[in-house]
C-alpha positions as CSV (number, residue, x, y, z in Angstrom):
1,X,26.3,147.5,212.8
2,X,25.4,148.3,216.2
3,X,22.3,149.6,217.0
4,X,21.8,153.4,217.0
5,X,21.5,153.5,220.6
6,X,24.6,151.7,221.5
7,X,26.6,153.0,224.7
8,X,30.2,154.2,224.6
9,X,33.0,152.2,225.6
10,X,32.4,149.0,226.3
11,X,34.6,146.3,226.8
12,X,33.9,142.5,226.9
13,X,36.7,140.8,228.6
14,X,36.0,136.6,228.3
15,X,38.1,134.4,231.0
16,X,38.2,130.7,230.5
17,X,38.6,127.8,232.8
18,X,42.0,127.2,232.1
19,X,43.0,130.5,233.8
20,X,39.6,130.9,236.5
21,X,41.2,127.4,238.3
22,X,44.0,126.8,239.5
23,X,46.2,124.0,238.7
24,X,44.7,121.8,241.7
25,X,40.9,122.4,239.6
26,X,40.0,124.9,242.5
27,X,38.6,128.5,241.7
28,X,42.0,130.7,242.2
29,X,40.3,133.4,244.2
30,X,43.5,135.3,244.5
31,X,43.2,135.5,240.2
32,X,39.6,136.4,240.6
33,X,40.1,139.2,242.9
34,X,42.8,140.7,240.8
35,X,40.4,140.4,237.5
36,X,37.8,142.3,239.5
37,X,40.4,145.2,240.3
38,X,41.1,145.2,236.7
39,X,37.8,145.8,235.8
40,X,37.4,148.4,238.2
41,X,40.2,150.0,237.0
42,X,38.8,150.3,232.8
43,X,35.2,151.6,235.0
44,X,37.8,154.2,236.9
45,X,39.0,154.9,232.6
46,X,35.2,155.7,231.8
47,X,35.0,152.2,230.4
48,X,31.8,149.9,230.6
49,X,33.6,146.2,231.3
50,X,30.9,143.4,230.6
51,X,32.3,139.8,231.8
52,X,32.0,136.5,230.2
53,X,33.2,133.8,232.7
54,X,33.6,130.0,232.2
55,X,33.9,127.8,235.5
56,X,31.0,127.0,236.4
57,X,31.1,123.3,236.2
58,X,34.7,123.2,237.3
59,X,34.0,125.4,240.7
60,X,30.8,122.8,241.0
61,X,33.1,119.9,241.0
62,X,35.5,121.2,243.9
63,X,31.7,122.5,246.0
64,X,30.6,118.9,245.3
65,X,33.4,117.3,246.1
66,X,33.2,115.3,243.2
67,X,37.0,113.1,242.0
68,X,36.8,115.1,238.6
69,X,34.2,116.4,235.9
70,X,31.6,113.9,235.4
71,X,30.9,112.6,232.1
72,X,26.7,112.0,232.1
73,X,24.9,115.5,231.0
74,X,22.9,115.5,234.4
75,X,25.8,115.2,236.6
76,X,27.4,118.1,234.3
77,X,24.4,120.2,234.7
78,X,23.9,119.4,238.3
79,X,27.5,121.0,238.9
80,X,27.0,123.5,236.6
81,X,24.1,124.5,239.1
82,X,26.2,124.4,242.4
83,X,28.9,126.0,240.7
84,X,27.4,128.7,238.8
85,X,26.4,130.0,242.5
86,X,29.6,129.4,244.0
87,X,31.4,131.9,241.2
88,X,28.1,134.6,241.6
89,X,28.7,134.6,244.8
90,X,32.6,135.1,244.2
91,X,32.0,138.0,241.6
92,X,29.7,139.6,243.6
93,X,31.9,139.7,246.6
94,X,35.2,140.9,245.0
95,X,33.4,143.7,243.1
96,X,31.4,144.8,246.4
97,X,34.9,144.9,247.5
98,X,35.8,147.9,245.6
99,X,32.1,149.8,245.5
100,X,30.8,147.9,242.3
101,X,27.7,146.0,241.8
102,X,27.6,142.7,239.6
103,X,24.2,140.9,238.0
104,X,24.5,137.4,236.8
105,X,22.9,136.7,232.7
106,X,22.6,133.1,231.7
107,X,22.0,132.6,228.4
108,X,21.1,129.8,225.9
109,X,21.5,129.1,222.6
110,X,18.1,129.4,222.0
111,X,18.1,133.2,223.7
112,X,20.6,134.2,220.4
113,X,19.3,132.0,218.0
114,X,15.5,133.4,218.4
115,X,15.4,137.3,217.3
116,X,13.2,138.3,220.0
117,X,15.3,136.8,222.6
118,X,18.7,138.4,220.7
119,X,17.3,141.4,221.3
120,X,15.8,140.9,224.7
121,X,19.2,140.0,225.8
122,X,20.6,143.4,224.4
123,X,17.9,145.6,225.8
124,X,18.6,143.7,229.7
125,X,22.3,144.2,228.9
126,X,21.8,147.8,228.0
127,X,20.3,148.7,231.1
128,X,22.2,147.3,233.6
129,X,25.5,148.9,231.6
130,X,23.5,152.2,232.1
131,X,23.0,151.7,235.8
132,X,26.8,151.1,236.1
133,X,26.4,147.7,236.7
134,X,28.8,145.2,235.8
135,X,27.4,141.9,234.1
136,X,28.3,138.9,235.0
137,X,27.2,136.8,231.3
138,X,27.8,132.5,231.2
139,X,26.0,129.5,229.4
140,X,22.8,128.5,231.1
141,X,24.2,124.9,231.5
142,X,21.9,123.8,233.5
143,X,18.9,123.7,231.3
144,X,20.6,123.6,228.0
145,X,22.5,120.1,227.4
146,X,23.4,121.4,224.3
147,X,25.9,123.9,225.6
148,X,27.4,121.9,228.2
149,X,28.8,120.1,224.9
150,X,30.9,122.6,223.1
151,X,28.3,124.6,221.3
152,X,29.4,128.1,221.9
153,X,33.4,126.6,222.1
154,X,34.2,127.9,226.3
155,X,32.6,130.4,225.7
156,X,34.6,132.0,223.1
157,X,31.8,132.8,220.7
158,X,29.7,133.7,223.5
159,X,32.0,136.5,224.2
160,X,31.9,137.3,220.4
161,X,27.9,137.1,220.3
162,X,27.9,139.7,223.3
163,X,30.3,141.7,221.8
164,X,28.4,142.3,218.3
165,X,25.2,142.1,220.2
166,X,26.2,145.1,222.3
167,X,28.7,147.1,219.6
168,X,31.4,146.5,221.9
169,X,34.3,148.9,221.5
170,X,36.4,145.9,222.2
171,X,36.5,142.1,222.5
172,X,39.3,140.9,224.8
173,X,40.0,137.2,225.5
174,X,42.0,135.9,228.8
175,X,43.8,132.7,227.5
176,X,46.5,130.7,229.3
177,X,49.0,131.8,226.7
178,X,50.2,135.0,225.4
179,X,48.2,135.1,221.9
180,X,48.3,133.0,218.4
181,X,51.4,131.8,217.9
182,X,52.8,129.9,214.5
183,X,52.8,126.5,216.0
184,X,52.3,124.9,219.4
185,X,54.7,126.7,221.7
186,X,54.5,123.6,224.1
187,X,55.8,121.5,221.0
188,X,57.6,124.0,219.4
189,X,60.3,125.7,220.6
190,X,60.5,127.9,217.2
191,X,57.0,129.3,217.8
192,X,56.7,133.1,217.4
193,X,53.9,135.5,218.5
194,X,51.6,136.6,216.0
195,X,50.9,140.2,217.2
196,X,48.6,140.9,214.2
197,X,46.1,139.5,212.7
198,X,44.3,141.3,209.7
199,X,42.0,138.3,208.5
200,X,41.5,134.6,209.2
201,X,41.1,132.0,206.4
202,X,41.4,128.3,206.3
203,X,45.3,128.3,206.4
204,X,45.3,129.9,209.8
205,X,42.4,128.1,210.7
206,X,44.3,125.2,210.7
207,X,47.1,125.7,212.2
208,X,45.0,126.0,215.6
209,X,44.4,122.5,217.6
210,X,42.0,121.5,219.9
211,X,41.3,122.2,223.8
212,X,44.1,123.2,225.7
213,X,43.6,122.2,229.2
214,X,41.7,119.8,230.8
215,X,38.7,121.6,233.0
216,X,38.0,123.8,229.7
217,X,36.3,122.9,226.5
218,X,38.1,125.5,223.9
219,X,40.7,125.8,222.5
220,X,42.8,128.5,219.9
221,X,40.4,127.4,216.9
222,X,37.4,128.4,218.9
223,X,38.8,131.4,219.6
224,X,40.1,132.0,215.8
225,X,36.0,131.6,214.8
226,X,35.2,134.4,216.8
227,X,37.7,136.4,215.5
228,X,36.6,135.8,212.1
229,X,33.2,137.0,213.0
230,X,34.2,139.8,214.8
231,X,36.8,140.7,211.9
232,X,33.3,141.1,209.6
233,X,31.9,143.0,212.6
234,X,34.5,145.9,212.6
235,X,34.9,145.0,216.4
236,X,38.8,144.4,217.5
237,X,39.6,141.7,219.2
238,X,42.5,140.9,221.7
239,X,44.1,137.4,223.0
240,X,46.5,138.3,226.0
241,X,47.6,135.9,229.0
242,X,45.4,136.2,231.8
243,X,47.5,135.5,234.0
244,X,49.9,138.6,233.1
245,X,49.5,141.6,236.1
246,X,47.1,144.3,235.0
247,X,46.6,142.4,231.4
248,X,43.3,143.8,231.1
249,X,44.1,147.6,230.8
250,X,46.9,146.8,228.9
251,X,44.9,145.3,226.1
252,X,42.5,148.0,226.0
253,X,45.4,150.7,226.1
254,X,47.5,148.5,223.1
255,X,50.5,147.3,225.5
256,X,51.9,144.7,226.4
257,X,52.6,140.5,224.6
258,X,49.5,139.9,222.7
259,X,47.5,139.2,219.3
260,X,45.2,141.8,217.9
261,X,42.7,140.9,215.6
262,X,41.8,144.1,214.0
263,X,40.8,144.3,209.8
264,X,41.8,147.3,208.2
265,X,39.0,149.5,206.9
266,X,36.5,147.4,208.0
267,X,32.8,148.1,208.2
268,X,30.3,147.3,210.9
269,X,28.2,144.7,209.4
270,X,24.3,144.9,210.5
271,X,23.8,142.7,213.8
272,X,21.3,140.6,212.5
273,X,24.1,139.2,210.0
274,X,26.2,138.7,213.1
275,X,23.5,137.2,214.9
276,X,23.1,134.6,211.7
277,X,27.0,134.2,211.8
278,X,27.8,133.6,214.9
279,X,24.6,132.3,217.2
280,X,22.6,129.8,214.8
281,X,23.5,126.3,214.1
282,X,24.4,125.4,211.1
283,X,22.3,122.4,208.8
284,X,24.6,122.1,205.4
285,X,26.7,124.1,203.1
286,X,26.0,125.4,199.9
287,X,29.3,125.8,197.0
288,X,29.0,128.5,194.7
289,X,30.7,129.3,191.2
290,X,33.4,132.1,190.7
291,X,31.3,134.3,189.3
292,X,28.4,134.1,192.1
293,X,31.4,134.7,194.8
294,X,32.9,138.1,192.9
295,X,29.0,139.0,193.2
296,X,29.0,138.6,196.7
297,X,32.0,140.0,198.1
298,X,32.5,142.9,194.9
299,X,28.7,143.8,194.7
300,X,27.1,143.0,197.4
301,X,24.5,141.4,195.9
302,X,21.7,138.4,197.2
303,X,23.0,134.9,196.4
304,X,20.5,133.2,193.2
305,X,20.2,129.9,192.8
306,X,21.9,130.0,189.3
307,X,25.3,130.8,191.0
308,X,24.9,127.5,193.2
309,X,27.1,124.4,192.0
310,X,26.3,122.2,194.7
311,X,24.4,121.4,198.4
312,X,25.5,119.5,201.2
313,X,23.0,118.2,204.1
314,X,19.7,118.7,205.3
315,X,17.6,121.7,205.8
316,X,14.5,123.3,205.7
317,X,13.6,127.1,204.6
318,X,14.6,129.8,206.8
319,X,18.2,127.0,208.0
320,X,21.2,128.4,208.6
321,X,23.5,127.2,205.8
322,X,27.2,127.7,205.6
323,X,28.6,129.4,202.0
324,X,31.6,127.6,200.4
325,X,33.9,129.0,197.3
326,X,34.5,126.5,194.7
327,X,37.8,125.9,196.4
328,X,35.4,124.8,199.4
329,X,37.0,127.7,201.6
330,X,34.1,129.5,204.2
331,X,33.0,132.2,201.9
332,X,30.2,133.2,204.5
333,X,26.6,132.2,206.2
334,X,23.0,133.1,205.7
335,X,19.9,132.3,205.7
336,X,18.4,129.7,203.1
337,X,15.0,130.8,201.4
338,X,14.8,126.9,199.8
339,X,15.0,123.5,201.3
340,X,17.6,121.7,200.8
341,X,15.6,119.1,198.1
342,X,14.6,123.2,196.3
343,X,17.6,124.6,196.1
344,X,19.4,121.3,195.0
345,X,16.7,120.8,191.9
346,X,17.2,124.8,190.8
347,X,20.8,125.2,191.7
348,X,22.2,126.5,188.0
349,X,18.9,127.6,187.1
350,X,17.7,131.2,186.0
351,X,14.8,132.5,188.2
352,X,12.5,132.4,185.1
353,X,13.1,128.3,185.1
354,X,12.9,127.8,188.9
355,X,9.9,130.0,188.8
356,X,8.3,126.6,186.6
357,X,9.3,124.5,189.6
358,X,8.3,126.2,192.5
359,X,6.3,129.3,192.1
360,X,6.2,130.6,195.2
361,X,9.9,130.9,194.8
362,X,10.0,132.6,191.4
363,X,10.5,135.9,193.1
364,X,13.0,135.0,196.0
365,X,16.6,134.5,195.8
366,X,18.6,131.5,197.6
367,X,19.9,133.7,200.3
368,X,18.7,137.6,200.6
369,X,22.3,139.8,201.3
370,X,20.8,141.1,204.3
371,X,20.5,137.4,205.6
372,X,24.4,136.6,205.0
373,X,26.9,137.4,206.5
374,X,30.3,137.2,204.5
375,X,33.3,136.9,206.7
């Protein structure tokens, strides 16, 4: 859920490559300076806009100079560097422009993977909402190789981490199309608008394909992952064109060609499940029997190694590990209490038998409910 303290109305808006640069893979300053007015505008609405920007690396390959993105980590990073500059600097300039201050957060995976750092993050975040200003939040690409290769998805489930992180009142998501559509409306000429979206399961899932343009990394599947998180969340979440005039507002005040992603009746979920859901890396997968999933989703209750058919890959205690149905459909993630080698030698075991095997597990269940999140 978010945290008691949480401040009113705010709105993370996430704009990808694809829409940042223009078609010649130079920052469209004209696009930026209209974004900035848009955000000025929800500030004007008594809205607190936090931004999540892609571009560094592209803007770095036009201040370099550089024939096109290159393809060895350091030469990624090093434009990453230049570039991430080059779009502060732009940021800062356009919001100046209209009597607003910006501040630039990088973050890592290992920032909203660690707990400490999660909620470091939050408290910095919190602050500079509360001094009016407006964050500026990207990848720290240049000291993280792991991110400069797809591990937040273009920042999609960045935006999705800040979001829950902050209790955002809403998640909105610049694309270079109008929403999720029923097939590929550059392939399809049948494709309709999905306008709502009440849950996302493997069906939809698959329906999305990969990256969509070449100077971005994500792509609508990315972007259906963080909705499934932020569906669990409680927290809607919008897909819009970014390109459409005053698209921003019009999100926020329900107008306008779009998809919302908004579960009915749903529940905030505690932010250290989000934080396990959406900003840890996952190390296997665990498959569960029917009666261990109508525990989980009708009662709420801790996942025991007796409900456990199966484990897939490699990890130690305290892993992230994803939670499949016996169909193999994403039931969830947590937390695993066992190793992978523990949990696969007690899986369809009572306690009172694992307790024979490992004794220091006697007491402890495979995953505790308030270390899973299920979507």
């Amino acid at each position: 859920m978010a945290h008691p303290e949480a401040l009113d109305g705010i709105i993370v808006v996430k704009v990808g490559s694809s829409t940042l640069v223009g078609g010649q893979g130079s920052l469209d300053r004209g696009f930026l300076d209209g974004l900035c007015r848009q955000l000025a505008d929800l500030v004007e609405r008594g809205k607190r806009p936090v931004l999540v920007s892609s571009g560094a690396v592209a803007v770095g390959v036009e201040r370099l100079g550089l024939p096109g993105r290159p393809q060895d980590m350091p030469g990624v990073q090093a434009c990453a560097a230049c570039g991430q500059a080059a779009l502060t600097e732009a940021y800062a300039e356009a919001m100046a422009a209209l009597g607003l201050k910006v501040a630039q957060v990088l973050l890592t995976k290992r920032d909203v993977m660690d707990r400490e750092g999660y909620l470091n993050a939050r408290s910095t975040l919190d602050r500079l909402l509360e001094l009016g200003v407006v964050p500026v939040v990207n990848e720290n690409d240049t000291v993280s190789s792991e991110e400069c290769q797809n591990v937040f998805g273009d920042n999609d489930m960045l935006g999705a981490i800040v979001s829950a992180l902050l209790g955002a009142e809403q998640y909105v998501v610049l694309s270079d199309i109008d929403g999720l559509y029923t097939a590929n409306p550059a392939e399809d000429p049948d494709a309709v608008l999905v306008e709502s979206v009440g849950a996302v399961d493997g069906a939809l899932l698959a329906t999305a394909g990969g990256a969509g343009s070449s100077v971005g990394t994500g792509g609508m599947a990315t972007k259906l992952r963080a909705a499934r998180a932020l569906l669990a969340a409680g927290i809607p979440m919008t897909i819009a064109n970014g390109r459409r005039a005053g698209v921003v507002v019009d999100c926020v005040e329900g107008r306008g060609r779009r998809t919302d992603f908004r579960a009915p009746d749903a529940s905030r979920e505690q932010a250290r499940k989000l934080w396990i859901g959406l900003a840890t890396q996952v190390r296997g997968s665990v498959t569960l029997d029917a009666g261990a999933v109508r525990a989980l989703r009708e009662r709420g209750a801790s996942l025991l190694p007796v409900g456990v058919t199966s484990v897939d890959g490699t990890f130690r205690r305290g892993d992230v590990v994803s939670v499949l149905d016996p169909e193999g459909a994403l039931l969830g993630r947590g937390v695993s209490r066992f190793s992978s080698r523990e949990l696969d030698l007690s899986r369809g075991l009572t306690s009172d038998v694992v307790a024979r095997f490992f004794p220091d597990l006697a007491d402890q269940p495979a995953i505790h409910r308030d270390e899973l999140l299920v979507f």
